[in-house]
Legacy VTK file of the C-alpha trace (Angstrom):
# vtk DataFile Version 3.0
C-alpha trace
ASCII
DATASET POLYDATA
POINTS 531 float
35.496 9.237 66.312
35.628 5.764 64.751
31.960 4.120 66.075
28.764 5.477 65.514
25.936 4.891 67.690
23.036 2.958 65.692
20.350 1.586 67.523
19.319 -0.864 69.647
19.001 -5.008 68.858
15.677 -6.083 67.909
14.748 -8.483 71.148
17.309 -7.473 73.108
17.479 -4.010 73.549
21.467 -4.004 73.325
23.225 -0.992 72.138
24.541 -1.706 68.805
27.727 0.502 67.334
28.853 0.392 64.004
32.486 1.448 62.872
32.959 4.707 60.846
33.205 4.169 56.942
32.042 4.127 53.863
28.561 2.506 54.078
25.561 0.999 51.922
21.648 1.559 53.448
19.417 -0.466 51.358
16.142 -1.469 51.983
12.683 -0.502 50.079
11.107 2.700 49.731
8.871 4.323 52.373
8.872 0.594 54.347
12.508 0.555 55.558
13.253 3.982 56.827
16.083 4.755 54.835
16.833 8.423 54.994
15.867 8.704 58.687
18.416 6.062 58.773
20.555 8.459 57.464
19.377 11.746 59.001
19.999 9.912 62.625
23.616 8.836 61.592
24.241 12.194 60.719
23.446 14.093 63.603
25.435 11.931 65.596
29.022 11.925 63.959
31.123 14.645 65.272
32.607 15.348 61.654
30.814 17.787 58.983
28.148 15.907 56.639
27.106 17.092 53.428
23.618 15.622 52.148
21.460 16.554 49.455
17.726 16.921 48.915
17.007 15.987 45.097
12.947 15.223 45.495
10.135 17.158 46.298
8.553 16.173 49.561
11.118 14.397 50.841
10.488 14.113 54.798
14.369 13.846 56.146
17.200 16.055 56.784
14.621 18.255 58.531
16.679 19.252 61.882
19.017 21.134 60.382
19.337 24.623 61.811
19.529 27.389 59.342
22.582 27.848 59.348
24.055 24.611 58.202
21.907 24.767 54.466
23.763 25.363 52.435
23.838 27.469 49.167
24.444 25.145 45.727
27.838 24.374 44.679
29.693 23.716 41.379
32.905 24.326 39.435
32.538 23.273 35.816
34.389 21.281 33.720
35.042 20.685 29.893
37.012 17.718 29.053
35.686 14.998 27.276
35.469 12.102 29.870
33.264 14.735 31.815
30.926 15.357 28.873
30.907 11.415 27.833
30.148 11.094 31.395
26.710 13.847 31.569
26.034 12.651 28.209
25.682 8.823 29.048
23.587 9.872 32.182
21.422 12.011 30.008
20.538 9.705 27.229
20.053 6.514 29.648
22.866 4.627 27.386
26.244 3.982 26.924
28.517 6.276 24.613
30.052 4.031 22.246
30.901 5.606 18.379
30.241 9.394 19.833
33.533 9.439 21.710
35.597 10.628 18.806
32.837 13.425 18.150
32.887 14.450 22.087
36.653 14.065 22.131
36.433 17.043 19.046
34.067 19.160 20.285
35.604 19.620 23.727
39.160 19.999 22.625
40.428 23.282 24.073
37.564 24.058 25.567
37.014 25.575 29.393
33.697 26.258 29.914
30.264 23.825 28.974
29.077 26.590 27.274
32.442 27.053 25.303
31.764 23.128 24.326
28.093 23.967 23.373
28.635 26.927 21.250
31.396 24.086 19.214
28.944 21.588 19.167
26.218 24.384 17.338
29.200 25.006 14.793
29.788 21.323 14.032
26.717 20.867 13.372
26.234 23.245 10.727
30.029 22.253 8.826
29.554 18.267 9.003
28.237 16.914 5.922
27.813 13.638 7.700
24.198 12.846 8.789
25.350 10.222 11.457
27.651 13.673 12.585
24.985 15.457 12.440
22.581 12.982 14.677
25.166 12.969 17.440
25.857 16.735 17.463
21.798 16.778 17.649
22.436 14.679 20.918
24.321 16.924 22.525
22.563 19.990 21.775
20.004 18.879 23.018
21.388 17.971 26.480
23.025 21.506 26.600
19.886 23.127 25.817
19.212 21.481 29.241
21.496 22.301 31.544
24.046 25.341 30.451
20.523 27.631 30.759
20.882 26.258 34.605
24.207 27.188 34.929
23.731 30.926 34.069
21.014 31.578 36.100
22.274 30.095 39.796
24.733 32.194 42.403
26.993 29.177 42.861
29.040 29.050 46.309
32.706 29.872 45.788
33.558 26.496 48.049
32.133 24.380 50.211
31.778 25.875 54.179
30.694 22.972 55.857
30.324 23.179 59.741
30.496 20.315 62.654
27.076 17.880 62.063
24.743 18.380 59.210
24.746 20.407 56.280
21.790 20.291 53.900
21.939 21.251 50.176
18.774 21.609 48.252
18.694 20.694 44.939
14.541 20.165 44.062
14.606 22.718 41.866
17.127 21.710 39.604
17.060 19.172 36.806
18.238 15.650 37.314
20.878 16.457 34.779
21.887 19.523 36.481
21.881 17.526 39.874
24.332 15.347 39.125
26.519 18.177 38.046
26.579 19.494 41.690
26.885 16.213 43.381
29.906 15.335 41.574
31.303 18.844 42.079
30.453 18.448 45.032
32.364 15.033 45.582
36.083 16.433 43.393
35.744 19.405 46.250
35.556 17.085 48.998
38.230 14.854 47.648
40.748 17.741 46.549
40.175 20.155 49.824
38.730 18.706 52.703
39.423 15.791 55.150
37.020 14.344 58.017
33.555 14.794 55.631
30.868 12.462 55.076
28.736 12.914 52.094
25.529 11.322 51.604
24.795 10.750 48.246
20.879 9.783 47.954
18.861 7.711 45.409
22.376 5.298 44.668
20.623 3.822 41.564
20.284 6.811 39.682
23.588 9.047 40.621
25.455 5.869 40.580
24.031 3.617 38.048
25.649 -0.045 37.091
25.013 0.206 32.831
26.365 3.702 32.355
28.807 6.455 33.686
27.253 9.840 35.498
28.965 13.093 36.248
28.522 11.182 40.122
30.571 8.170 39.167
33.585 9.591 37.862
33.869 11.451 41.766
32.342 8.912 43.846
35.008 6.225 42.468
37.965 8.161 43.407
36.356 8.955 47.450
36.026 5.242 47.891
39.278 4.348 46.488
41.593 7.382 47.968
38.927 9.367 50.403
39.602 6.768 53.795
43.286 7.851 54.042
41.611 11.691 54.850
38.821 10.310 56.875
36.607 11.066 53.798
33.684 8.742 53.577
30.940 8.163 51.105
27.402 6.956 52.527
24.790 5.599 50.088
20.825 4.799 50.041
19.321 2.678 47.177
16.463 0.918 46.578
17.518 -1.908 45.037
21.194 -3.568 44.946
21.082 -4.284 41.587
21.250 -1.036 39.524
24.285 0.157 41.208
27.637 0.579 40.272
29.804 -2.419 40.855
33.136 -0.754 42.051
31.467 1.515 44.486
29.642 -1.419 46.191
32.857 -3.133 46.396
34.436 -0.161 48.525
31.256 -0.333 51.068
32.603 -1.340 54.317
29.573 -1.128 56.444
26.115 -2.416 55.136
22.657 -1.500 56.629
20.518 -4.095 54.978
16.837 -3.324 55.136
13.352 -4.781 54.183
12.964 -6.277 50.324
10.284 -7.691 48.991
11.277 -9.107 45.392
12.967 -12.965 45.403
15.890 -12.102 43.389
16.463 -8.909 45.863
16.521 -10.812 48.291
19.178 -13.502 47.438
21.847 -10.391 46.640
20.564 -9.118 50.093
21.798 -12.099 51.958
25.037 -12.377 49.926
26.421 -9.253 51.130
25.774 -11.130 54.983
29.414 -12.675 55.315
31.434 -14.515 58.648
28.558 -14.776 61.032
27.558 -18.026 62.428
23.511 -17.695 61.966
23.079 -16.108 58.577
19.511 -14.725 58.445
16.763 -16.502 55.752
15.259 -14.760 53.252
11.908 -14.792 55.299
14.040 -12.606 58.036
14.759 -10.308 55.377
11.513 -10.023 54.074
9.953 -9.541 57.361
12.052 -6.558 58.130
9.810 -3.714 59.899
10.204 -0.326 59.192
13.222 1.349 61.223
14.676 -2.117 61.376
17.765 -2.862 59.294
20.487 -6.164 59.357
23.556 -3.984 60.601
26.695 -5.994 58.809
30.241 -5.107 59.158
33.292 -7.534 59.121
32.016 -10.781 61.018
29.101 -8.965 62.234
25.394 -8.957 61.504
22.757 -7.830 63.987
19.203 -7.348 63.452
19.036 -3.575 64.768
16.001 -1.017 65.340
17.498 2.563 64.116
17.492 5.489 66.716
15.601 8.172 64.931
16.927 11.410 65.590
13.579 12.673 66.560
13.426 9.831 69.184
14.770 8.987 72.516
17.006 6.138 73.926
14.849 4.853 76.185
11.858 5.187 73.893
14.018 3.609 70.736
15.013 0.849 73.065
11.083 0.112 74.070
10.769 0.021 70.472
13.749 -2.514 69.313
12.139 -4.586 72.238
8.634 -4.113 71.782
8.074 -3.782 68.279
6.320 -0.387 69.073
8.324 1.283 65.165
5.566 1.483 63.493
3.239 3.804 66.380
6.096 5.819 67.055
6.825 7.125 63.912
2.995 7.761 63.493
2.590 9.528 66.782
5.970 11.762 65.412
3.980 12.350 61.906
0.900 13.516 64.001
3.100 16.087 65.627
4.409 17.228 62.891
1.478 18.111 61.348
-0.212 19.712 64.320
2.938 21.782 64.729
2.307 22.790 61.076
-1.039 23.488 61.650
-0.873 25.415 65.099
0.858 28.211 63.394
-1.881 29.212 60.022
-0.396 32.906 60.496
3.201 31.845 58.549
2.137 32.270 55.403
0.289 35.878 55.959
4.151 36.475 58.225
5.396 35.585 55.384
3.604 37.798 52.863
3.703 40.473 54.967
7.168 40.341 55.184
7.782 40.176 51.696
5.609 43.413 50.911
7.436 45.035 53.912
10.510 43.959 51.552
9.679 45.934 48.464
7.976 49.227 50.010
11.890 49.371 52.085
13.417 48.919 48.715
11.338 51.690 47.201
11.779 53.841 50.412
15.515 53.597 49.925
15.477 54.670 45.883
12.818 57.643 46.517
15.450 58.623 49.424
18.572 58.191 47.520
17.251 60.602 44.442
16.028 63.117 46.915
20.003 62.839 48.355
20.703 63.967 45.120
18.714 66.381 44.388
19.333 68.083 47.645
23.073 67.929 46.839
22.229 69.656 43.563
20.166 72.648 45.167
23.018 72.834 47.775
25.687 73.503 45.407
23.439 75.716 42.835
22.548 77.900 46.004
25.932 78.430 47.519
27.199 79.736 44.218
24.585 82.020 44.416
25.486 83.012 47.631
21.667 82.019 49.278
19.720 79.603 51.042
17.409 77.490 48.952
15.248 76.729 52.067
13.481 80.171 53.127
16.595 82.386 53.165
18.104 79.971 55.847
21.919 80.545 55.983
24.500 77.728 55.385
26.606 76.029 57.569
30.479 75.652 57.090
29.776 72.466 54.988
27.285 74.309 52.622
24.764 72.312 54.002
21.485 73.792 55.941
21.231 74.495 59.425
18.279 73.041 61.305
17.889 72.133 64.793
16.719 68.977 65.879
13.754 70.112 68.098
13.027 72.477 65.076
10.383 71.337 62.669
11.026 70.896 59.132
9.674 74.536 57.137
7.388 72.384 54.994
5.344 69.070 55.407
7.366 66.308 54.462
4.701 64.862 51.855
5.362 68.009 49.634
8.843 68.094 50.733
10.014 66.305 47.381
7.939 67.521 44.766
9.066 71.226 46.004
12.696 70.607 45.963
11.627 68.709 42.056
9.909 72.134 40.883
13.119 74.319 41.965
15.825 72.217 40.737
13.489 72.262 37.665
13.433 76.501 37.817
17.140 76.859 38.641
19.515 77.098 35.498
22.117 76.834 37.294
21.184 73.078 38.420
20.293 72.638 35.134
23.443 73.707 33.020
25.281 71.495 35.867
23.152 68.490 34.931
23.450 68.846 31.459
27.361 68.926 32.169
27.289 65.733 33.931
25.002 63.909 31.099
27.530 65.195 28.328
30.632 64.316 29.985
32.842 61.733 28.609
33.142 58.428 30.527
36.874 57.045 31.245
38.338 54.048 32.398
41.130 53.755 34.430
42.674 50.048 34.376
46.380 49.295 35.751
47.339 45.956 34.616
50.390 43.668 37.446
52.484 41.709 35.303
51.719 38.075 35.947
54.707 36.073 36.683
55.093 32.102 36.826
58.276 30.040 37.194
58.209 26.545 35.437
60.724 23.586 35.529
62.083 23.540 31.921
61.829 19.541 32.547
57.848 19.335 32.883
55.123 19.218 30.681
54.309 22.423 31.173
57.638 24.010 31.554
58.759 22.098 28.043
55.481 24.143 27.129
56.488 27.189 27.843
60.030 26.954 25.975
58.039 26.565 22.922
56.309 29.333 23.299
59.796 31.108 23.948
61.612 29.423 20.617
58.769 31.230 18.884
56.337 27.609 17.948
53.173 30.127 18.475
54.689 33.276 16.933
51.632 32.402 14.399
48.220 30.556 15.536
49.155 26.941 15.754
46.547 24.304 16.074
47.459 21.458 19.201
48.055 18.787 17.123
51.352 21.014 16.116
52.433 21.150 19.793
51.561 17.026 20.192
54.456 16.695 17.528
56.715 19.096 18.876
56.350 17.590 22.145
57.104 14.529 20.662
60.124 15.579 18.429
61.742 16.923 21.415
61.234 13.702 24.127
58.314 12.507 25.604
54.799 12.506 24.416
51.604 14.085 25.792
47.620 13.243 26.025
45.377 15.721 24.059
43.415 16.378 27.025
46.686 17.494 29.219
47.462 19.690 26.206
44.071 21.229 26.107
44.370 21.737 30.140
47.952 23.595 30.003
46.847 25.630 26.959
43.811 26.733 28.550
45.761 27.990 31.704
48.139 29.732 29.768
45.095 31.400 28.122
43.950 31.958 31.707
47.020 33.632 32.769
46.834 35.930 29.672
50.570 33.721 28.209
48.305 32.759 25.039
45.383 33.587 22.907
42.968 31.452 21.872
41.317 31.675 18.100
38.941 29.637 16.972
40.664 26.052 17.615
44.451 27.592 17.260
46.294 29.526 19.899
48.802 32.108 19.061
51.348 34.473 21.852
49.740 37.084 23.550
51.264 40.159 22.523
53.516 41.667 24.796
54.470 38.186 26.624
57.871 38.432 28.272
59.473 35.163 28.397
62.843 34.883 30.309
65.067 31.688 30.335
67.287 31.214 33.405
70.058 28.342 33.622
71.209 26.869 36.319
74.520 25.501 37.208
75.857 23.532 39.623
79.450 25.000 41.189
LINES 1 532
531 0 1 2 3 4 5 6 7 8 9 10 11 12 13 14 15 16 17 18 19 20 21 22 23 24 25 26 27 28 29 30 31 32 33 34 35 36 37 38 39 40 41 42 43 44 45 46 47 48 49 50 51 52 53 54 55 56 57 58 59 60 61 62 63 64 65 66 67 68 69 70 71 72 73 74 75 76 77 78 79 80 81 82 83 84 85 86 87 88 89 90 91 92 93 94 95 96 97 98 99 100 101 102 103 104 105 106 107 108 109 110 111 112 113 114 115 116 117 118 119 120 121 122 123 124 125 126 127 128 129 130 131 132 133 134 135 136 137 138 139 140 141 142 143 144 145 146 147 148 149 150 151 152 153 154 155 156 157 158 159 160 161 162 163 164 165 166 167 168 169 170 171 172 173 174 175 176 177 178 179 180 181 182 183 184 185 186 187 188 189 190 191 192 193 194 195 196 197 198 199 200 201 202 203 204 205 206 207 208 209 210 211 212 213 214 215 216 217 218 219 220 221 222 223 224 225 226 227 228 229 230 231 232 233 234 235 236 237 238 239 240 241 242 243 244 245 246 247 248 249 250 251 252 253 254 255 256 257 258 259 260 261 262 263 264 265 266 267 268 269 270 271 272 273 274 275 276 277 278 279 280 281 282 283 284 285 286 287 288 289 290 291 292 293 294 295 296 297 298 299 300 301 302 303 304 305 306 307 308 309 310 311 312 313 314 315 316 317 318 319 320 321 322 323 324 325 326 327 328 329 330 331 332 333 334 335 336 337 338 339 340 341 342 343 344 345 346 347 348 349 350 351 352 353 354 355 356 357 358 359 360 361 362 363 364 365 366 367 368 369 370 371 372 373 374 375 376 377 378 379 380 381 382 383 384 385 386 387 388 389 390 391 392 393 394 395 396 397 398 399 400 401 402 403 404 405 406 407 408 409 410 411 412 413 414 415 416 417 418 419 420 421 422 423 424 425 426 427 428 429 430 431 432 433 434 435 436 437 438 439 440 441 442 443 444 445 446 447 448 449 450 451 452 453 454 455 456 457 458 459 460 461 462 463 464 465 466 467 468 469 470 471 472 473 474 475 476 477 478 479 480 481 482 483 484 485 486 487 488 489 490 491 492 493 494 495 496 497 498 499 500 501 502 503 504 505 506 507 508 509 510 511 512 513 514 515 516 517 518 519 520 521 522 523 524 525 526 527 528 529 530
């Protein structure tokens, strides 16, 4: 699929098409129609789409089926242009001395909690007050989100299907957020091809003064994403608080209403290679669903097809002018759809109740499993029936037929069988052996085996750790110098990432900020010749 099916020209009535890409929607908010823009394009690509709800009440991406929402996502990171990153997104301003301090702090670290517990420790060793301000800073953004992060059941990956898929994110933090969406974005990048993902709100996921956790991602789907038929669509406001490279990548532009003079001029400048370029009047007189569709040498004044709407009826209203009553006429249905149905919420109570009385049912049965099992065993070493001298069956268990009712009422049932396992010493002496018996676990450990190239980074690691350099806990910057004693240099932060997956795979321990050989590590050194 390389067109999408937009709308219909304002006037005219033509069908209007715009190429598959990465694309811009602009336009202002609640009078251009936006994220029905959006929803509409998205139902109609025959590729998965991944967009995100990140405000309450927001009115689009309401067609999904259940099936495509999809659970929260997000795979965290520790290195220290991802912290700068949440950090400068956090504080509304650009990192510029804290670097160093970040740099520190999230030097072998995995985790963002690792990172926070070393930023509490800092904090209380630095004698430096400015040190102490910054580690302040970052506390307190952690004290936002790693509480987040404990308390979610992430997704494993992303399962996207064919058409939309919805991810709702209201009840997260804006911090936290922008943690998923740029998850959410490396995923898409690193695993997938043939994905669109909507990233909403542009001027505050990808803002133009600072970096996010969004930017980082978002710059390397528009630069690398089109060779996989990954694409990034955006919705802003406003042209002017978002970041420069990504609005450089756009190659389709959906240019809606703006009411602000200087909005307008950056409006009109993204209108290139047509012959009648519109006037700023044309752009302020945009109508709601209407949007200047611009791609290569083209720019048409188009009415969006909602995805609640019609052909013929969008048509009537590209020709017509009729936006404005059809998307009231579709909010009045809406609502009387809503309001046709005032039994969902007592369905939905009910159902809940239902919920916990099953849930009790199923603990008040699975003790009285037990304690049946108990009588069972007590009685057949006592040669009897525990039930009114009935005999057992081959299994030990108690014959009754199915037409046959039970000997006693099945309210009293339990509290019976409770008074004679309560009676019976026998049960009791076998409970008492259970309580008092010791606990053991059983673990059987597979050797974990990895082949490296003695010529990379990591394999040049792992000969250190065979020539015995972390016999004793040795702090990185010893491995930076041995790395560059014996040829060519390498980055902290590639360090910290190869010494955290040896600590992964169990090669290396990690103390404090040092890392020492796991005891027991079998290192064997193969060479190879050529005959």
């Amino acid at each position: 699929m390389t067109t999408i099916p937009l709308g219909f020209a304002v006037g005219t009535g033509d069908p209007v098409t715009i190429p598959l890409g990465h694309m811009a929607v602009v336009g202002v908010t609640q009078k251009s129609g936006k994220t029905t823009t959006l929803d509409a394009l998205s139902t109609r690509v025959r590729c998965p789409v991944l967009a995100f709800i990140t405000k309450r009440g927001e009115g689009a991406f309401q067609t999904q089926q259940p099936q495509q929402v999809h659970p929260p996502y997000f795979r965290e990171r520790a290195d220290w242009q991802f912290v700068e990153a949440v950090l400068e997104a956090t504080m509304r301003e650009r990192m510029k001395y804290e670097r160093g301090w970040i740099m520190k702090v999230c030097r072998g670290m995995r985790t963002l909690r690792d990172v926070h517990v070393n930023v509490k420790a800092e904090a209380h060793r630095t004698k430096s007050q400015f040190a102490r301000d910054m580690y302040e800073k970052l506390d307190a953004y952690f004290e936002i989100v790693v509480p987040q992060l404990a308390g979610v059941r992430w997704a494993p990956k992303l399962s996207l299907t064919t058409g939309l898929n919805v991810m709702d994110l209201t009840t997260f933090s804006a911090e936290m957020q922008a943690l998923i969406l740029g998850a959410c974005l490396d995923y898409v990048q690193a695993h997938l091809r043939d994905t669109i993902v909507v990233v909403p709100e542009a001027w505050e996921f990808l803002p133009r003064a600072r970096k996010s956790p969004v930017t980082l991602a978002a710059e390397m789907l528009v630069r690398k994403g089109a060779a996989l038929h990954n694409y990034l669509w955006i919705d802003s406001q406003d042209l002017a608080g978002v970041h420069t490279p990504i609005l450089k990548s756009m190659h389709v532009w959906l240019l809606g209403v703006q009411r602000e003079i200087n909005e307008i001029k950056r409006t009109l400048a993204h209108v290139h290679g047509v012959t009648r370029k519109p006037k700023p009047d044309d752009i302020a007189g945009l109508g709601l669903g209407q949007f200047y569709a611009c791609y290569e040498s083209t720019a048409v004044k188009t009415y969006v097809q909602p995805a609640w709407l019609t052909a013929d009826a969008a048509r009537e209203c590209a020709v017509r002018g009729m936006a404005v009553a059809a998307h009231t006429i579709y909010q009045r249905l809406v609502k009387a759809k809503q309001e046709e149905d005032p039994m969902d919420a007592q369905v939905k109570a009910e159902n809940t109740q239902l919920q916990q009385e099953n849930a009790e049912l199923r603990r008040q049965v699975g003790e009285l499993r037990k304690s049946v099992e108990m009588l069972t065993a007590a009685a057949r070493r006592r040669g009897t029936t525990p039930l009114q001298g009935r005999p057992l069956d081959d299994d030990g268990a108690i014959e009754v037929k199915a037409h046959e009712p039970l000997p006693y009422p099945a309210s009293s049932f339990y509290n019976e069988v409770k008074e004679r396992l309560l009676a019976d010493a026998d049960v009791l002496a076998a409970v008492a052996s259970i309580i008092t018996s010791r606990p053991e676990i059983r673990i059987e450990v597979t050797p974990k085996t990895i082949t490296f190239d003695g010529d990379s980074a990591k394999g040049r690691l792992a000969r250190m750790v065979a020539n015995g350099l972390l016999n004793q806990p040795c702090k990185p910057g010893v491995v930076i110098k041995e790395f560059a004693r014996t040829g060519g240099a390498i980055h902290p932060s590639r360090l910290s990432e190869y010494l955290g997956d040896f600590v992964s795979c169990g090669f290396l321990l990690r103390e404090n900020d040092t890392y020492v050989k796991a005891p027991g590590l079998k290192v064997t050194t193969t060479e190879l010749r050529a005959v």
